[in-house]
Steps between C-alpha positions, in 0.01 A plus 500: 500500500833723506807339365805571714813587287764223540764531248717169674201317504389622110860365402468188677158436348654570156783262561223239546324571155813510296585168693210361362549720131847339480403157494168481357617386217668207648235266488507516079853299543299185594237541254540210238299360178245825520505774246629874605175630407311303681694526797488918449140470483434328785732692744425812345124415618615507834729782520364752303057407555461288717684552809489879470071429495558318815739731669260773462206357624663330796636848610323752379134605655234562350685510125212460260426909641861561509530401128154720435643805636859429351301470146302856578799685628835394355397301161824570329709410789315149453575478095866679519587217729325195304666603165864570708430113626445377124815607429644382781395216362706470239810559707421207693497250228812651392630470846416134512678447121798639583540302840588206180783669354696664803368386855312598769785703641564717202129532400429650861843732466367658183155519487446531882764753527380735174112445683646632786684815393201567192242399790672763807558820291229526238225512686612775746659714181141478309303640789765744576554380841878427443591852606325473841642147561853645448426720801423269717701358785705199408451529103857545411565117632170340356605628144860424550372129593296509209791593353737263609211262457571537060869444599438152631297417225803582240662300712272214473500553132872467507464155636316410268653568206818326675256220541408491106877425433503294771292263382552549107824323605312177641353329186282267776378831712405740198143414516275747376687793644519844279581815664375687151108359544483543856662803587226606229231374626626584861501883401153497331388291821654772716330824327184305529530427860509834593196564353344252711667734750227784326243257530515499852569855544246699272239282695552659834255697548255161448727392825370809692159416430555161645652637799176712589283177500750386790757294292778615720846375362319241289375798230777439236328147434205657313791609253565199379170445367614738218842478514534150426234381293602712220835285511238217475321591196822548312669151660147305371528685152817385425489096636142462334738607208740267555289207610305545171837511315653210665229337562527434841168586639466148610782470724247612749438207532747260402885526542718503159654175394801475682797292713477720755338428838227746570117526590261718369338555827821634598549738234232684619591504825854658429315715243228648787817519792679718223217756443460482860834592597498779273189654644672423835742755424268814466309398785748532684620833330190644593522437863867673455414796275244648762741517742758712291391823574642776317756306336182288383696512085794315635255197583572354100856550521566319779255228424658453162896496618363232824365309153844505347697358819245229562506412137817468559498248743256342302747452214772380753236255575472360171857507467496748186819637585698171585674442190622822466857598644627672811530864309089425374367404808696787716355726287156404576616526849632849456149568341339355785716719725416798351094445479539430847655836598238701281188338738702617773536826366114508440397355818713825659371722303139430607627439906643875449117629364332319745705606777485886320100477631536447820 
C-alpha cells in the first residue's frame, strides 16, 4: 500500500493527538482516596503495554513474522529504542510530579516545548542529515517556526513566574505551587521526552519492515511495542517501590480512609481513560507522520507546540490562571499568540516542500 504525502492532512492528524496528549492527564483531577502509585501503575499498564499490544495486532498483518524478521535484521534498532523508552520513562513520572507544583499549563510550556526543540534538531544533526534538510524547499520557515516555537515557550514561562507571585500574594490560593520544583522537574521531564522522540525514531527501519507485510499507514504501531514498554518497566520499578514503601499495595482494592466521595471502581476507570488518552495521542501521530514527506523531522515539533496550546486550554479549563491578574493572564495570552504563529510558520513551511514536488 503507497502512502500519499499530505502534509495538511499530517498536521491535522497531529492536532488530534496532541488534543488528546494535552488532556490526558485530566482525568487524575477526579481521582480521590487512591494512592499515586497505584494510579501510575494502572494507567501506565494501559498506555505504555497494553494498548500498544493491542494496537499492533489490530493493525498490523501478519506481526509475529514481522517481529521475526525485525529481530534477524535490525536487532539494535529494537534495543536502542527499548532502553530510549526506559528513560523516557523517567521523564514521565517527572512530568506527572511537576504537574503538582506549577500546572498543567506551565508543565506542557517547559517540558513540551524543550521535547520539541531537543526532539526536531538532534536527530537530523546525529545522522548528518541537517545539511540536506537546510537545502530543501521551505526549510528556512519550518526552523524559523521552530524557532519562534522556543519564543512562545519563554513566554509561557514568563507567565508563570508572574503567576508564582501572583498567587504567593493569596494566602488561600498558594496551594502547593513552587516554580523552583517544577520548573525542575519540567526540564528533566523535557530532555527525557525527547528521547522518547529517539525511541520512535532509531526504530524506523522496524516500521519499514512492517510496511512490506502490507501495513500501509498503520506501520508506526509496531513501534510502540518497543518504544513504550521500556517507559513501562521503569514506571512499575519505581511504584512497586513506592507501594512497598508506603504501603499501599492494597489500595487495589480498597479506597484510603477518607471524607471524600469516591469509588474504587471509578478510580480505575479514570486511571485506564488516562493511559488511553495518552496512547490516543501517538496513534494519531502516526497516521500524521507518514504523511509528512520530506519534512517528515518537523512531525515532533509540531506535535509538541499543538500539546502546549491545548494544554493550555486545558489549564483555562481548570481555571489555573483565574486568580492571577490582568498583566499574568495577558501574558499567557501573548504566549499563546506566539505558539500559535510558530505552527503556522511550520505548517507553511511543509505546504512550500510539498508544493516544491510537484
Amino acid at each position: 500500500m503507497t502512502i500519499s504525502a499530505n502534509p495538511m492532512l499530517g498536521i491535522g492528524f497531529h492536532s488530534v493527538g496532541a488534543m488528546l496528549a494535552a488532556n490526558c492527564y485530566a482525568p487524575q483531577k477526579l481521582i480521590r482516596r487512591w494512592s499515586w502509585e497505584i494510579f501510575w501503575i494502572v494507567q501506565a499498564s494501559w498506555c505504555w503495554l497494553l494498548w500498544p499490544i493491542i494496537g499492533a495486532v489490530l493493525t498490523i498483518p501478519d506481526l509475529p513474522n514481522v517481529l521475526a524478521d525485525a529481530v534477524r535484521e535490525c536487532p539494535l534498532a529494537l534495543v536502542w529504542s527499548f532502553l530510549f523508552s526506559m528513560a523516557y520513562g523517567v521523564g514521565g513520572i517527572a512530568f506527572n510530579l511537576s504537574i503538582r507544583y506549577i500546572g498543567f499549563s506551565l508543565t506542557y510550556a517547559v517540558a513540551v516545548g524543550l521535547s520539541a526543540v531537543l526532539g526536531t534538531v538532534v536527530p537530523p544533526l546525529v545522522r548528518g542529515q541537517f545539511g540536506a534538510i537546510l537545502s530543501k524547499t521551505g526549510s528556512g520557515w519550518v526552523l524559523f517556526g521552530v524557532a519562534i516555537g522556543a519564543l512562545g515557550i519563554a513566554v509561557c514561562g514568563i507567565a508563570g513566574r508572574l503567576k508564582e507571585h501572583d498567587l504567593a500574594a493569596q494566602a488561600s490560593g498558594m496551594g502547593q505551587f513552587s516554580l523552583f520544583k517544577g520548573f525542575g522537574l519540567s526540564l528533566l521531564a523535557g530532555i527525557l521526552s525527547a528521547v522518547y522522540g529517539f525511541a520512535l525514531d532509531v526504530a524506523a527501519p522496524v516500521a519499514e519492515i512492517a510496511e512490506s507485510y502490507g501495513a500501509g499507514h498503520w506501520k508506526g504501531n509496531v513501534i510502540y511495542l518497543t518504544a513504550n514498554t521500556g517507559a513501562f518497566v521503569t514506571s512499575m520499578i519505581y511504584c512497586l517501590f513506592l507501594a512497598r514503601k508506603n504501603a499501599s499495595f492494597r489500595d487495589f482494592f480498597r479506597l484510603k480512609e477518607g471524607a471524600e466521595s469516591s469509588s474504587l471502581w471509578g478510580n480505575y476507570i479514570l486511571a485506564i481513560l488516562t493511559g488511553t488518552l495518552w496512547y490516543g495521542q501517538f496513534f494519531f501521530y502516526n497516521l500524521g507522520h507518514v504523511r509528512m514527506d520530506q519534512y517528515a523531522f518537523t512531525s515532533w515539533a509540531i506535535h509538541m507546540i499543538m500539546l502546549v496550546l491545548f494544554s493550555n486550554l486545558t489549564g483555562i479549563l481548570f481555571h489555573e490562571w483565574k486568580a492571577c491578574s490582568f498583566r499574568t493572564r495577558l501574558a499567557i495570552v501573548a504566549g499563546l499568540a506566539v505558539l500559535i504563529v510558530s505552527v503556522l510558520l511550520l505548517t507553511y513551511g511543509n505546504y512550500l516542500g510539498q508544493q516544491a514536488t510537484y
